[in-house]
Every structure is written in C-alpha cells, then in structure tokens.
C-alpha positions in Angstrom: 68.3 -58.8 12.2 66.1 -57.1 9.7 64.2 -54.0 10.3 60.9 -56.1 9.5 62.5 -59.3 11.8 62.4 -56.3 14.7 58.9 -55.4 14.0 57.4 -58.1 13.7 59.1 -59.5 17.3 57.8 -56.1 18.8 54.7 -56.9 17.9 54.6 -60.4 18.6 55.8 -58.8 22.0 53.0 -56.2 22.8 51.0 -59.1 21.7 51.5 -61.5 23.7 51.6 -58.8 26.3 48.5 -57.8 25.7 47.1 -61.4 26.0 48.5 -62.4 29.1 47.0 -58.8 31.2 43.9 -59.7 29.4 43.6 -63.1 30.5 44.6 -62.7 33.8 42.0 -59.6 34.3 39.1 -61.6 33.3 40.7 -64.8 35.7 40.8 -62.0 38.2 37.1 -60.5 37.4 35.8 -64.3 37.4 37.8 -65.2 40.8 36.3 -62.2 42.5 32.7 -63.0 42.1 31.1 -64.0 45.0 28.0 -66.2 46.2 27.3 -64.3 49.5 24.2 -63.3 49.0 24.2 -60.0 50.5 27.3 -58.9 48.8 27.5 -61.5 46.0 29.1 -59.2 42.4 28.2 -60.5 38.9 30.7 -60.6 36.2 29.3 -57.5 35.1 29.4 -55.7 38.2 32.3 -56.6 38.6 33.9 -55.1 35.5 31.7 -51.9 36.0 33.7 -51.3 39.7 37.0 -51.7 37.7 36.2 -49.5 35.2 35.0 -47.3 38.1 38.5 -47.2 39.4 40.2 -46.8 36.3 38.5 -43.9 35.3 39.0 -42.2 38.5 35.9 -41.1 40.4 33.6 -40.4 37.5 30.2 -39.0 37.7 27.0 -40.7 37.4 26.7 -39.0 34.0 29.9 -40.0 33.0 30.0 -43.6 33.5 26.5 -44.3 32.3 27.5 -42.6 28.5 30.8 -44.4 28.7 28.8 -48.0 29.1 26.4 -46.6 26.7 23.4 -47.2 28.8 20.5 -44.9 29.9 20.9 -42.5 33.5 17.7 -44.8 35.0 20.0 -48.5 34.5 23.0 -47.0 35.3 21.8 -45.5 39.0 19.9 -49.3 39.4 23.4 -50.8 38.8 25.1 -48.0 40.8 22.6 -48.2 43.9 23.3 -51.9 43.9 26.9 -51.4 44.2 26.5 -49.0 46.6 24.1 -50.8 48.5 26.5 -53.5 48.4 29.7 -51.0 50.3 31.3 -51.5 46.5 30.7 -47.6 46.1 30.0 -44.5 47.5 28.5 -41.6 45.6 29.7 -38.1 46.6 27.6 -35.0 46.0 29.1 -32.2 44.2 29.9 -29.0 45.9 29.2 -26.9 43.1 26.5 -28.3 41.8 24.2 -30.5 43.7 22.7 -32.3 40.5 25.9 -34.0 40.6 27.1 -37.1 41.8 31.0 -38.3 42.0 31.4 -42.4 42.1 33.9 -43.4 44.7 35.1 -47.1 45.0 35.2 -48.5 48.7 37.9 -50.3 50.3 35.9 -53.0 49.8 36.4 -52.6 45.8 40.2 -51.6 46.3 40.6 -54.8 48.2 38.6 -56.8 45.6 40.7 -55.4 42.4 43.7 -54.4 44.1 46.1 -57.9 42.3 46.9 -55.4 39.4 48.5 -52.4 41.2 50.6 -54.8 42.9 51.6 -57.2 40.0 52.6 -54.0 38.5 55.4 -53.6 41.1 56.1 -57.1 41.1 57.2 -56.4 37.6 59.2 -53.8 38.4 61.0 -55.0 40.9 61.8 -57.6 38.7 62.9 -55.4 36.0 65.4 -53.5 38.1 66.8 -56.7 38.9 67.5 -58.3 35.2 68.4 -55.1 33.6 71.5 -52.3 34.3 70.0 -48.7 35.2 71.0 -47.2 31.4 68.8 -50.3 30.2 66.0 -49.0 32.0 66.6 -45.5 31.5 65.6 -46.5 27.6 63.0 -48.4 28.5 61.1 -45.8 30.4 61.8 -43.5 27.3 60.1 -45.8 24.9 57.8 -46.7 27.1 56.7 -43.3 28.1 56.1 -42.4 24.7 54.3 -45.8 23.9 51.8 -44.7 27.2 51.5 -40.5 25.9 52.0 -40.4 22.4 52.0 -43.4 20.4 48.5 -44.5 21.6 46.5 -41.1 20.9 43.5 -42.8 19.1 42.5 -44.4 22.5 43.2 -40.9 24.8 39.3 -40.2 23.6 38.5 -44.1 25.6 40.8 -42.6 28.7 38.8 -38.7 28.8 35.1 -39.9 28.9 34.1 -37.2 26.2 32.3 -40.7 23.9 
C-alpha cells in the first residue's frame, strides 16, 4: 500500500468517524427534548447543557463569550435551565461577582449515552485487538487528542 493509499484511508477513517459521533449527538440532542411543559428543553437548550458539561463548570462569563451572545441572554437562558433543575449556579468564594455553572443530575442523566458509549467502545477494543495493538493505539491516539489538534485547544480553553 502506498503512502498516499494510507492517508487517504486514515482520513476517510477519521471521517467517517467523525460523521457517525456527529450524527448520533444531534439524534441524541433531538431524542432528549422533551414536551413536559414544566421541564420541556429546546434543541438549543439542549446543546447549551452539553456544552455546559463539556466545558467543565464554566462561569457565567465564560459560557456567554463562548456562544457569542450578550451577559443579559445568556443569564435568561441560564435561569431557565436552572429554573428547570438542568443547572445550578455556584457563587465564587473569592469573588462574589462570580457565578460557576454546574449541570444537575438531571443534565448528567439527560446527556449521559456518550460517556458510556465511550466504554462500550473500549470494551470492545480490548476484545478485537492484542494488548501491544493497543499499546500503539493509545500512543497515536494520545498524540492525535494533545498535539496534533492544537488549532482547536483555543475552542477547548474558553480564552475566544
């Protein structure tokens, strides 16, 4: 095999990859909204509690520049979620100005398919391949996860 043949499979790969998480977040986003009216989540709620989560307990501040939308629509959205038992907000210590966004149970419930597909997978993979197989596959993809993706570090650190 050539060394454009490999490429181009490896990125056919991380492709279709790529695709298939995609596609089965948004199913997962779209299955998750709900029409009970006192805790019924639009699409867009919905996606702002993931995000939430993924960026770890962000601050008010924090999540409202990374949506790109002003501090006033970003507390309506976020007392709605919290009014909803979605979110909690937790006061700084330091600085009382400051409010830390904390997903619920509720939310962890709600968006919790991914963590555990995740071991599904890797269950899976120590099944089909030897240890020394997967000793090179957490190698490359270590360095795939911390070096080979730096342009999007600045969409992981909340700096935008």
């Amino acid at each position: 095999m050539h060394d454009t043949e490999i490429r181009d499979n490896i990125a056919q790969d991380i492709y279709e990859i790529y695709r298939k998480v995609k596609l089965y977040t948004f199913h997962r986003i779209f299955r998750k909204i709900t029409t009970k009216e006192e805790d019924s989540l639009t699409a867009l709620e919905v996606l702002s509690l993931d995000l939430i989560q993924g960026m770890e307990d962000p601050t008010q501040t924090e999540f409202a520049r990374y949506i790109n939308v002003s501090m006033p629509n970003a507390t309506y959205k976020l007392n709605s979620l919290e009014k909803k038992g979605y979110l909690t907000k937790e006061q700084s210590a330091e600085d009382g100005r400051i409010y830390y966004l904390r997903v619920t149970e509720k939310t962890k419930e709600l968006l919790g398919t991914s963590e555990r597909y995740s071991d599904i997978l890797c269950k899976r993979l120590q099944r089909e391949f030897k240890p020394e197989e997967l000793k090179v596959f957490e190698k490359v993809i270590h360095a795939v996860s911390k070096d080979l993706m730096s342009e999007l570090d600045r969409y992981v650190e909340y700096n935008i």
